[in-house]
N, C-alpha and C positions, 0 to 999 in steps of 0.2 A: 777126936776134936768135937767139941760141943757147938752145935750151931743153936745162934740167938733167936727169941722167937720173931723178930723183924725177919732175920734168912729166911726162917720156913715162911714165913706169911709172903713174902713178895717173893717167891721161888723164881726162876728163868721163865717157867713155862707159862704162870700167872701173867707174867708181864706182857709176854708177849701175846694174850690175848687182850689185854686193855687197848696196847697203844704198838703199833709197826712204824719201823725208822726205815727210811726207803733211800738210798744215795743217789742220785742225779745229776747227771752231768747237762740237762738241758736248762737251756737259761730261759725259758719260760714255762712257768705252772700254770694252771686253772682251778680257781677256788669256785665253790658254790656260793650263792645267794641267791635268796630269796626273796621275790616281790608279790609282791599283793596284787591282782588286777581284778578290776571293777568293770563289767560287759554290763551297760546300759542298751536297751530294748526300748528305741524310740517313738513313740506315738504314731510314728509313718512307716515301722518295722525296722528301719536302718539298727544295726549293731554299734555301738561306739566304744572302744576299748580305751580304757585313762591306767594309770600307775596311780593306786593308792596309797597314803592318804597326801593328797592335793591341797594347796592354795590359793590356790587360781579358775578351781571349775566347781561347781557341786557335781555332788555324784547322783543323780538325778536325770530326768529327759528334761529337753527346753520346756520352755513356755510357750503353746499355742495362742498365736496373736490372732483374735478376728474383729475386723469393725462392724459392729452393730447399730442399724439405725433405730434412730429416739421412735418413741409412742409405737414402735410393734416389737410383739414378744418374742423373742432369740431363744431358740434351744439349741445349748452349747452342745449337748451329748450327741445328737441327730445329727451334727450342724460336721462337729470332730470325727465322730464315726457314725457313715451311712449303711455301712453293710450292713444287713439284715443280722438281730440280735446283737451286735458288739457292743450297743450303747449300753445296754444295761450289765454288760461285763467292768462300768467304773462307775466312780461316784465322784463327784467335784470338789475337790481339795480348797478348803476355807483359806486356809493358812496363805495360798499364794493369789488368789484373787485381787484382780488391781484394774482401774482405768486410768489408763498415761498419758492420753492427748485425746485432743476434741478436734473434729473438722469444722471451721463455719464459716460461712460465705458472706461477706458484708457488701451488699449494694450500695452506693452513694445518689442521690438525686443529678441525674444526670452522666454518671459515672459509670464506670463498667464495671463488673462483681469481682473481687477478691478473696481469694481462699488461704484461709490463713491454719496454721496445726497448733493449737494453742496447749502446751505442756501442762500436765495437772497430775494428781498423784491422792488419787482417792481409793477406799479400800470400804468394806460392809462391814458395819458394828455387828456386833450379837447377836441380833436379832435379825440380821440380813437383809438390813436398809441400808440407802447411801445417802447423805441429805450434806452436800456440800457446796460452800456456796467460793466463785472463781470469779477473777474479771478477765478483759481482753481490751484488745487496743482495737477499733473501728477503721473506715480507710481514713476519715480525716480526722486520726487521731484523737479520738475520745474515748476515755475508758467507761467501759459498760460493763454491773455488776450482772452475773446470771447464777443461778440456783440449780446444781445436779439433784434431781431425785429419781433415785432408781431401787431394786427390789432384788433380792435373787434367793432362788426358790431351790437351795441346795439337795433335794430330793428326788424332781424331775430335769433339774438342768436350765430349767426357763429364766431367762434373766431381762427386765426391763425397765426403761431409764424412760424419764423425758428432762427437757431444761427450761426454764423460765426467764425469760431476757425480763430486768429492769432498765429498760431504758429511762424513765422520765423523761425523755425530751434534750437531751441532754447532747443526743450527736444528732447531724444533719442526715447518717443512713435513712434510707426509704425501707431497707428491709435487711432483714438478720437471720440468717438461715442457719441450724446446727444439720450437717451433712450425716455424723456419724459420730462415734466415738469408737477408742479404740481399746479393745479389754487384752487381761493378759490371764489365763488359764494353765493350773496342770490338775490331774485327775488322779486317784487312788486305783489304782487296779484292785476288782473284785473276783474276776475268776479269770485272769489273763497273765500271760507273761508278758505284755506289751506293756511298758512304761514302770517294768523292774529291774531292777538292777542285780547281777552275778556274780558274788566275789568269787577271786578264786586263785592260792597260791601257788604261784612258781617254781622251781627250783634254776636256775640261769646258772654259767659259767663264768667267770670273769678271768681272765686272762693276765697274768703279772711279769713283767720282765724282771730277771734277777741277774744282779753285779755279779760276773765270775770270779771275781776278785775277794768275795763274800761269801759266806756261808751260814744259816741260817736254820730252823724250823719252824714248819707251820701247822698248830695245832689243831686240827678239826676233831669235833666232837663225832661219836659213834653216827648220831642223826643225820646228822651233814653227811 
């Protein structure tokens, strides 16, 4: 009897090393999959574990929030990490640099002081100035135009604003005090694990209920 060259190629013992057929009478299997997880290393050291790739979080550490008061100079790096040497373990990230609100206190003549959070959304050009100008509502309701200028010194960390009220005469306040502003900070790590992020993949079981009524295959690759 002449066998074809398909018989000799795919012989019994061939096959059965590609692919095993297993009979089963249990009505639940366990397949593999694979996830991605991302261990973020947060600025405060906390661990955070997320499922890659995300819609809803960056995969990144927060944003350290601190208020800075106007006319003195703020070092973010000293200010973020005090430990002895850690500051110069990062460099300040351009990219997320922001000031989101203002504190300021508007006195009326005769009136009690009011402290109001006035929402704003300024960022440093190019050259790492800030020169924007915002208004605000006073207690008896007068809009008063003011001018952020501020500087940030992407090298040593020092960042410093002041603001310049225009009033002209224009509202009845006795005085207009800016309390603070509030910046938003993240940093590049230079010789740290703190503020990197870990991929690193899975392998998970997942569990299947099968109709005994059914019968079926389920093909995993050698890898799997």
């Amino acid at each position: 009897m002449r066998v074809s060259p398909k018989e000799s190629i795919y012989s019994e013992p061939v096959i059965s090393e590609l692919c095993n057929v297993y009979t089963s009478d249990s009505p639940i299997v366990s397949i593999p999959r694979v996830r991605i997880y991302a261990s973020t290393t947060g600025y405060d050291g906390v661990v955070t574990e997320r499922v890659i790739p995300t819609s809803r979080q960056l995969v990144r550490p927060d944003f350290v929030t601190k208020s800075v008061t106007p006319a003195v100079p703020y070092n973010v790096l000293t200010n973020v990490f005090p430990a002895a040497g850690e500051a110069a373990k990062f460099k300040m990230n351009r990219r997320y640099l922001m000031v989101n609100s203002l504190s300021i206190t508007c006195t009326s003549s005769g009136g009690a002081p009011e402290t109001q959070a006035v929402t704003v959304n300024f960022r440093p050009d190019n050259r790492a100035q800030i020169l924007k100008e915002f208004t605000f509502k006073t207690t008896d309701e007068k809009t008063v135009t003011a001018t952020f200028q501020g500087n940030i010194n992407w090298d040593s960390g020092v960042v410093f604003y002041n603001v310049v009220i225009n009033d002209d005469g224009d509202t009845h306040d006795t005085d207009i005090v800016i309390n603070s502003a509030q910046f938003l900070f993240r940093f590049v790590p230079v010789s740290s694990m703190v503020g990197r992020t870990k991929v690193t993949p899975k392998i998970e079981m997942t569990d299947l209920t099968i109709d005994l009524n059914e019968d079926f295959l389920i093909d995993l690759t050698q890898e799997d």
